[in-house]
ZADREN-281323 format. One line per 3 residues: number of its first residue (from 1); for each residue x, y, z of C-alpha. Coordinates in steps of 0.1 Angstrom, whole numbers, plus 2048, in hexadecimal, padded with zeros to 3 digits. Layout:
// residues N
NUM = X:Y:Z | ...
//
This chain:
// residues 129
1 = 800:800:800 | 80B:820:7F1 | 805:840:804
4 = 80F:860:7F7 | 810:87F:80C | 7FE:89A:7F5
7 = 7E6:87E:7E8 | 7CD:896:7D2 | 7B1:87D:7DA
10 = 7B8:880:7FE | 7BC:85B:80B | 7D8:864:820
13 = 7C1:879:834 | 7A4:865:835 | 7B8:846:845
16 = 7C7:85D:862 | 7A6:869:865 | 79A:845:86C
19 = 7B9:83E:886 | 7AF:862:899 | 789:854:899
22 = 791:832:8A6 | 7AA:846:8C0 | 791:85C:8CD
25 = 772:842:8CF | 786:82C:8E3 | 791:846:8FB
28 = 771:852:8FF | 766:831:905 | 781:82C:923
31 = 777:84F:932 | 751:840:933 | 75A:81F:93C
34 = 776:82E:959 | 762:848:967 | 780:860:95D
37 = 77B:87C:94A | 793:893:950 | 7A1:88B:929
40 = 77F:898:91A | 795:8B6:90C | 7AB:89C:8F9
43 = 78E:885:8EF | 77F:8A3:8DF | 79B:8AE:8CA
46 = 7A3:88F:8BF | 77F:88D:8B3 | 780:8AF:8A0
49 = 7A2:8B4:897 | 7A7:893:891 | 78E:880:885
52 = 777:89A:875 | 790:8B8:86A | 7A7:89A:85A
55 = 78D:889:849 | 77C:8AD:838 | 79F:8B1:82F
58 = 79E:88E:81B | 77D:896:80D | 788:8B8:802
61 = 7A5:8AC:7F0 | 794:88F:7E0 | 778:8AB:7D2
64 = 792:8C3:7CA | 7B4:8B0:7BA | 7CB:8D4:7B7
67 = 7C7:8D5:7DC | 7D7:8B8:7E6 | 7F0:8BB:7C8
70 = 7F9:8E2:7D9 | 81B:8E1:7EA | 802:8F0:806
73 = 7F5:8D3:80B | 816:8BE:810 | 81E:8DE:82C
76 = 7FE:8DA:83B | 802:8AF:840 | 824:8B1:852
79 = 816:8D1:865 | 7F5:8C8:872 | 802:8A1:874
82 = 821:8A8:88B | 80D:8C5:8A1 | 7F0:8AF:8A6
85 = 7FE:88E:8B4 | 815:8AC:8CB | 7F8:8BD:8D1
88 = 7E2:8A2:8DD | 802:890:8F6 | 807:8B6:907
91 = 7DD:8B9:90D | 7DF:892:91F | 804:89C:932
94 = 7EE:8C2:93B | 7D3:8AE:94C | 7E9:891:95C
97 = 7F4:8AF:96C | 814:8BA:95A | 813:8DD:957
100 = 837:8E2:946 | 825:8D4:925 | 813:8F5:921
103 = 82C:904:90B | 82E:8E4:8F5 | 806:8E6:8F2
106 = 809:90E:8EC | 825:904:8CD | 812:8E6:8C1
109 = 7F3:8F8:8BC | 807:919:8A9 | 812:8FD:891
112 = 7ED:8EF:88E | 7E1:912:887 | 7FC:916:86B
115 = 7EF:8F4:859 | 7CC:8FF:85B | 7D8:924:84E
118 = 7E6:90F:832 | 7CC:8F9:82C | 7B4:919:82F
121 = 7C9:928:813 | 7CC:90B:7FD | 7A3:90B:7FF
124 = 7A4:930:7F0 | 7BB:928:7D3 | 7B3:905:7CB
127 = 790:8F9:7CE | 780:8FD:7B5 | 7A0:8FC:79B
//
């Protein structure tokens, strides 16, 4: 199996959307099950910036082709997919209790902002092409 990163159809997004869906069900289904919710916050945007950002991304780039073919749209992977995975592990240290990781959520979610700037951007000069 072949996955290549700007993918104009998408796939590569869609099947990390599936991995941050299975993620964030099964978390949510340990917080029920525990009684422990204090991970809500991660369950959440695992669900949204996971799950459902990722797969509109895939389903963007399958309707629109010169979006995922836009070097933007190689920036935006290795962005949002390095700051998100951060993200998420500095939200679940935050709430064990670790405050330190407050400047490592504050970078990763400047660098998730950038990726959706690009991907914002790439929406304005390639959908529709």
């Amino acid at each position: 199996m072949e996955i290549k990163l700007n993918n104009p159809h998408g796939t590569v997004w869609l099947r990390l959307a599936a991995v941050y869906f299975v993620v964030g069900v099964w978390l949510g289904i340990y917080m029920g099950a525990s009684g422990d919710r204090s991970l809500y916050p991660v369950h959440a945007h695992l669900n949204l910036l996971g799950w459902v950002s990722m797969a509109l991304f895939g389903i963007l780039f399958r309707k629109f082709p010169a979006m995922g073919a836009s070097p933007l749209a190689r920036i935006q992977f290795w962005l949002y997919n390095l700051g998100l995975p951060l993200l998420m592990l500095a939200v679940v240290a935050i709430h064990r209790g670790y405050r330190a990781m407050e400047p490592v959520a504050g970078v990763a979610s400047i660098v998730l902002g950038i990726a959706v700037l690009l991907f914002a951007l790439n929406v304005f000069r390639n959908a529709g092409n």
